[in-house]
C-alpha positions in Angstrom: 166.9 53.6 68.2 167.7 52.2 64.8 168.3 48.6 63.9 171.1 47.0 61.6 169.3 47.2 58.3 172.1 45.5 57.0 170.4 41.8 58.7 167.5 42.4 55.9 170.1 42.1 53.3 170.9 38.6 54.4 168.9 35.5 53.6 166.1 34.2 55.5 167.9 31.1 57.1 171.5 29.9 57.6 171.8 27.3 55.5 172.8 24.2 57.9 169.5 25.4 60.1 167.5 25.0 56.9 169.0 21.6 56.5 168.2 20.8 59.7 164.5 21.8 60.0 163.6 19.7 56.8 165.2 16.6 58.4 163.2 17.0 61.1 159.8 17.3 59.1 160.9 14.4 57.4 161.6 12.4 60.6 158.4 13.7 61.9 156.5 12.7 59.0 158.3 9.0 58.8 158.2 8.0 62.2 159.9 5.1 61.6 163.0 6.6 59.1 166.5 5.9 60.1 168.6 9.1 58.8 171.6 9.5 58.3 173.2 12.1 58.4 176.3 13.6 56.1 175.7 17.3 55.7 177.1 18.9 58.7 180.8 18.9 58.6 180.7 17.5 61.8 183.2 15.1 63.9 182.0 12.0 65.6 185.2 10.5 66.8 186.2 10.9 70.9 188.5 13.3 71.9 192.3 12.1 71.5 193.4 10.3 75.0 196.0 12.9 75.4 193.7 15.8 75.2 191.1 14.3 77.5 194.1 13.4 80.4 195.2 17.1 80.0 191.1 18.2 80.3 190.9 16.0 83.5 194.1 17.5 85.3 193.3 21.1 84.2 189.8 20.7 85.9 191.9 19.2 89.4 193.6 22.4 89.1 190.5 24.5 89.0 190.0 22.5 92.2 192.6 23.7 94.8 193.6 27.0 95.6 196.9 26.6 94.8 196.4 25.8 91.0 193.0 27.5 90.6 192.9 29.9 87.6 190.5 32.8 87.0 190.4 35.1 84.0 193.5 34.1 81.5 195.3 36.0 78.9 193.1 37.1 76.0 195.5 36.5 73.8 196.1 32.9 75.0 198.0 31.3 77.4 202.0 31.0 76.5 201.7 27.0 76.9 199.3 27.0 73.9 200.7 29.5 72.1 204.0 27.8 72.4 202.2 24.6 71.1 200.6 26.0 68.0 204.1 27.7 67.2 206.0 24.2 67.6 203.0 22.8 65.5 203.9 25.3 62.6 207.8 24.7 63.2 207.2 21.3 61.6 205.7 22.9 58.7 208.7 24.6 58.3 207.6 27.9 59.3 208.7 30.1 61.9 206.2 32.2 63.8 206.5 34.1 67.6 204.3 32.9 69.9 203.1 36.8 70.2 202.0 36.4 66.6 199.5 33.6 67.7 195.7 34.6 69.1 194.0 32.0 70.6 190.3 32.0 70.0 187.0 30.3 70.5 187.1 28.5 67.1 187.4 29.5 63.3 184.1 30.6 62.5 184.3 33.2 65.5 187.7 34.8 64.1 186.2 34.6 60.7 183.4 36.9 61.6 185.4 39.2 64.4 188.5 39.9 62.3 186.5 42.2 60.0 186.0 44.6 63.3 189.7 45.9 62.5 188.5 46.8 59.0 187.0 49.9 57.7 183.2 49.0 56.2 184.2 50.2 52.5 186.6 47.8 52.0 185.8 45.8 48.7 185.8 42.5 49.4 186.7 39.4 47.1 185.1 35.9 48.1 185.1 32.5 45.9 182.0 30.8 44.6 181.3 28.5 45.7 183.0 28.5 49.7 181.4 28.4 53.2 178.5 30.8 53.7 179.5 32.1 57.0 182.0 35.0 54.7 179.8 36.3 53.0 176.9 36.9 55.7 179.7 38.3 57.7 180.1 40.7 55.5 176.6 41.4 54.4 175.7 41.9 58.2 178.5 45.0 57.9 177.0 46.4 54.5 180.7 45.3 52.9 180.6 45.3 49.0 181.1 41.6 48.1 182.3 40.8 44.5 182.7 37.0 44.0 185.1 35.0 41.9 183.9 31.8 40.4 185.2 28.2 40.9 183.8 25.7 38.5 185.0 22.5 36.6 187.0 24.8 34.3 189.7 25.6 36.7 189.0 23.0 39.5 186.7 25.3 41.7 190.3 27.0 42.4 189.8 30.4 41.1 192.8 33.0 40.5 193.7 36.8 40.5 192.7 37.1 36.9 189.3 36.5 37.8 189.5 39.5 40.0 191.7 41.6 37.3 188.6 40.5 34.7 186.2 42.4 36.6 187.9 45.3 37.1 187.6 45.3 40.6 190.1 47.2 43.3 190.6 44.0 45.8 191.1 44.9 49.4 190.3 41.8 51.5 190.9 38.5 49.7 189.1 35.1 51.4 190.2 32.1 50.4 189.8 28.3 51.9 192.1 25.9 51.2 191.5 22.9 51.4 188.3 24.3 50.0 184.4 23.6 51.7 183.0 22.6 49.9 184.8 21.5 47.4 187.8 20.2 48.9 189.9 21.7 46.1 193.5 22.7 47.2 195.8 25.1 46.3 199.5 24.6 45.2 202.7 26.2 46.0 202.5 28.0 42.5 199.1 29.1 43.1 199.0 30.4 46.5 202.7 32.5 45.2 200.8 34.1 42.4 197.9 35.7 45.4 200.7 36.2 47.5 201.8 38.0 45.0 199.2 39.8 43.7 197.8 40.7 47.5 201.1 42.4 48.0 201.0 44.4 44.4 197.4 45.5 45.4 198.1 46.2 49.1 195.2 43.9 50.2 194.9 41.4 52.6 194.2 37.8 52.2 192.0 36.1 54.9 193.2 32.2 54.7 190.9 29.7 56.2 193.1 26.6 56.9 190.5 24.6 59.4 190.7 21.7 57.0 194.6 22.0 56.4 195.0 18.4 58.5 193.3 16.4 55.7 196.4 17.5 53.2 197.9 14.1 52.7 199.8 15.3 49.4 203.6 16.3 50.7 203.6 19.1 47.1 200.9 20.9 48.7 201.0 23.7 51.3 198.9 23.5 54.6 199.7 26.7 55.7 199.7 30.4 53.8 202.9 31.2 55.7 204.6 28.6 53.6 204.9 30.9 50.7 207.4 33.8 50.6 205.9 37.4 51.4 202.3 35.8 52.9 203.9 37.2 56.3 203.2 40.8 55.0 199.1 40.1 53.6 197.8 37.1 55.1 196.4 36.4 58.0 196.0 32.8 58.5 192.5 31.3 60.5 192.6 28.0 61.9 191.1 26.0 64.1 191.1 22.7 66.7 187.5 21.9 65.3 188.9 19.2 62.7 192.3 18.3 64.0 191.4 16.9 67.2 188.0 16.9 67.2 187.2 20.0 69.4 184.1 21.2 67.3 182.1 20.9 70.8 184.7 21.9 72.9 185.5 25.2 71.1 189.1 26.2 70.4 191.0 28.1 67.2 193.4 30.2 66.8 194.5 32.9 64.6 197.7 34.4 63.4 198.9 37.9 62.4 202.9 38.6 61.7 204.1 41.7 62.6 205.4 42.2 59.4 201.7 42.7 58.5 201.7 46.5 58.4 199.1 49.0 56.9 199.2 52.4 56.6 201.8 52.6 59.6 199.4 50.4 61.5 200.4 46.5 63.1 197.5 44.9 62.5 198.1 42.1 65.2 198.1 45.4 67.6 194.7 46.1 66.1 193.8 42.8 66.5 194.8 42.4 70.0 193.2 45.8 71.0 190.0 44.2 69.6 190.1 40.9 71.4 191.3 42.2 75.0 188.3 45.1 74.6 185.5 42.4 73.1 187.0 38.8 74.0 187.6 37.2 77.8 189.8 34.2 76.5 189.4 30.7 75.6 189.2 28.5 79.4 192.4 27.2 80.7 190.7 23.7 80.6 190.0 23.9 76.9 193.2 25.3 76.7 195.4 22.7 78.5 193.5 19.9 76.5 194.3 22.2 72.9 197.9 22.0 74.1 197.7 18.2 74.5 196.9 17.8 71.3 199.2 19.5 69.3 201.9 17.4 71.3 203.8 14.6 69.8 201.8 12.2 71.2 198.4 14.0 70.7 199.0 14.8 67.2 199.8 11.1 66.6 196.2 10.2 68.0 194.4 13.2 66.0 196.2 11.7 63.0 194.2 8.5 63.7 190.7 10.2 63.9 192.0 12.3 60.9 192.5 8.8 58.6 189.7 7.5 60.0 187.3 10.1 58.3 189.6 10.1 55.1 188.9 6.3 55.0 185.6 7.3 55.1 186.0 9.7 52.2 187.4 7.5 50.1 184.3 4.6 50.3 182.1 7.3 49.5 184.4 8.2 46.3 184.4 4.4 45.3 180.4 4.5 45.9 179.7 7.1 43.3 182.9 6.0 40.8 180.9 3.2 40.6 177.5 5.0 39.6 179.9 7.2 36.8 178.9 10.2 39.2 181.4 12.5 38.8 183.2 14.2 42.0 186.2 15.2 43.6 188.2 14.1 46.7 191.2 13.7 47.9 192.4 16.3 50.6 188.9 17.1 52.3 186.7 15.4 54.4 184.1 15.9 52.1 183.3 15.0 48.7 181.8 17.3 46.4 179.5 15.6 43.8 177.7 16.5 40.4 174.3 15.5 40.5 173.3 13.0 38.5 169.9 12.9 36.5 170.4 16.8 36.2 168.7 17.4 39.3 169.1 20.7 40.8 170.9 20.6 44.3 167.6 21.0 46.7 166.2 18.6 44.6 168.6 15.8 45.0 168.9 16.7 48.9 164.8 16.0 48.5 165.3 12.4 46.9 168.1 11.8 48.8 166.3 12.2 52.0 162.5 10.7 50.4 164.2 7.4 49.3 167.5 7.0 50.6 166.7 8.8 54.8 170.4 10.9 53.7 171.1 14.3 54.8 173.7 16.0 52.5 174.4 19.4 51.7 172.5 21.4 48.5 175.7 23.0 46.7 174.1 26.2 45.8 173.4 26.7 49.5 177.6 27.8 49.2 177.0 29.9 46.4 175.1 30.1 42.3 178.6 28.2 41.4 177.5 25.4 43.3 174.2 24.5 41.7 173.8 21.4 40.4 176.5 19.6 42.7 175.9 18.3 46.4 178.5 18.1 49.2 178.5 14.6 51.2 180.4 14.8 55.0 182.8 11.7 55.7 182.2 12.7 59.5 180.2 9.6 60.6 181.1 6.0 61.7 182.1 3.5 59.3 178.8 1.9 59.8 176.9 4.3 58.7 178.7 5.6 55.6 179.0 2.1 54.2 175.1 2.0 55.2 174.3 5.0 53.8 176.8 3.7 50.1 174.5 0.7 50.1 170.8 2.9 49.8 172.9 5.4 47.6 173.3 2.6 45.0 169.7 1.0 45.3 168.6 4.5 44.6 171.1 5.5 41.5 
């Protein structure tokens, strides 16, 4: 019996549980410290009313005989994928609801898709971007090249910096709106990867999970907005943000048909994958996901979604006033320089020491990301205008 040598490879902790273990000491150490927290890109808003009315009913079904369901579709089941199709029909794209996989969340689909890839493939991640890619890919052995984001180019890299290195691309991940960074790509820019993708025959992995915070019209929330994306891109997105479901556990992912390699429909892979490895999302979870993508449930998510962008933006006034340079603007999160020329672990130390504030380092998303700090608008508005008030009596 061997073991996956591959897990040595892959650093010591995940970054959010090494976050999470130094609150602690520090809570256990100051016994009296009120922290709070704005690291994990967590939701703290209720459920929409709609979702929560469809969660009730689906459990009365699951109560009587006549309505009681056991296993569903792995795939999904056609009410939902119906929903999410409708959902992108306002976006102006077409999709078949057999194009649509309902899974247990983003992060999930992030890490399984790769099963349908070969272990060679060369793949191309941004610097800095969420940490779950790469250590997906380091728990296969992948070879990882990384393309840098920076002030230069507004931590939106492009295929030059791919071209530069020299590098034969075969799966491309991209995030958009970024996290960290809450950059965002444009029509212009996600044409020219399109583009590029389809000239090298690779395929773009597009994380949209934070495509509900796009409040700019110009700017695309979905990949399959951009002519030819149909035939390289597969598109991973997710309930967590949009309504809130982060504890409740709901994504989805989507693969054309048009998306062929080698002969080979990789939504037949795909689906081959999931009914071999994957029982299905619950019909409860399900019925509420539905809810919320309806007229009315969107309408509610969009409440929740302002809410947190409202608390976005009183952080952003916060650190205008201090001159600390950061972005925002289509992210729940703001993505700061520090000041003082603190590294990032040390101003998540005074942060936490004199302000009792848990943020994110930056460098824990990549060596791009040292020297700036991501802060989470998930939180009440109490405690983000409590947590602006120690931020200025500290800088």
């Amino acid at each position: 019996m061997k073991l996956n040598q591959n897990y040595a490879n892959l650093k010591d902790s995940y970054l959010f549980s090494t976050i999470a273990k130094k609150a602690a000491a520090h809570i256990e150490a100051n016994s009296n410290a009120e922290v709070i927290r704005l690291g994990i890109g967590d939701v703290t808003r209720p459920l929409p009313a709609a979702a929560i009315e469809a969660m009730q009913g689906a459990v009365t079904d699951m109560s009587q005989a006549a309505t009681f369901k056991g296993y569903g579709p792995e795939q999904g089941y056609p009410f939902l994928r119906e929903a999410i199709r409708d959902y992108y029909a306002t976006k102006g794209v077409t999709l078949d609801a057999n194009e649509i996989f309902v899974g247990d969340g983003a992060k999930s689909d992030i890490g399984n898709i790769l099963d349908i890839f070969a272990k060679d493939n060369n793949v191309i991640i941004p610097d800095p971007v969420y940490p779950a890619y790469l250590d997906a890919n380091v728990m296969d052995g992948r070879p990882i090249y990384y393309i840098q984001g920076n002030e230069e180019n507004g931590f939106l890299p492009m295929p030059g910096a791919i071209e530069a290195q020299n590098i034969k691309p075969h799966i491309i991940y991209m995030c958009s709106p970024n996290n960290p960074t809450g950059a965002t790509y444009n029509k212009e820019q996600l044409k020219a990867w399109v583009d590029y993708a389809l000239a090298n025959k690779a395929v773009i992995l597009f994380d949209a999970a934070y495509e509900c915070f796009i409040t700019n019209d110009s700017l695309p929330t979905s990949i399959f907005e951009i002519e030819g994306a149909t035939k390289c891109a597969i598109e991973i997105c997710s309930l967590s943000k949009v309504a809130g479901f982060t504890g409740v556990r709901c994504g989805y992912t989507i693969i054309s048909k048009e998306l062929v390699v080698d002969g080979t429909s990789l939504a037949a892979m795909w689906l081959r994958r999931q009914t071999t490895k994957f029982n299905g999302v619950s019909y409860i979870v399900q019925k509420g996901a539905a809810a919320a993508l309806s007229p009315e449930g969107l309408k509610q998510c969009r409440e929740n979604v302002e809410y947190y962008l409202e608390n976005a933006k009183l952080i952003s006034k916060t650190l205008t006033e201090l001159g600390i340079w950061h972005t925002s603007g289509n992210a729940p999160y703001i993505w700061l320089k520090c000041p003082q020329g603190l590294s990032s672990w040390e101003f998540f130390d005074k942060l936490l020491a004199e302000a009792n504030i848990v943020g994110t380092p930056g460098a824990g998303f990549g060596s791009c990301g040292e020297g700036f700090f991501r802060l989470s608008a998930f939180n009440t508005r109490e405690n983000v205008e409590k947590a602006m008030e120690r931020i200025r009596k500290v800088f």
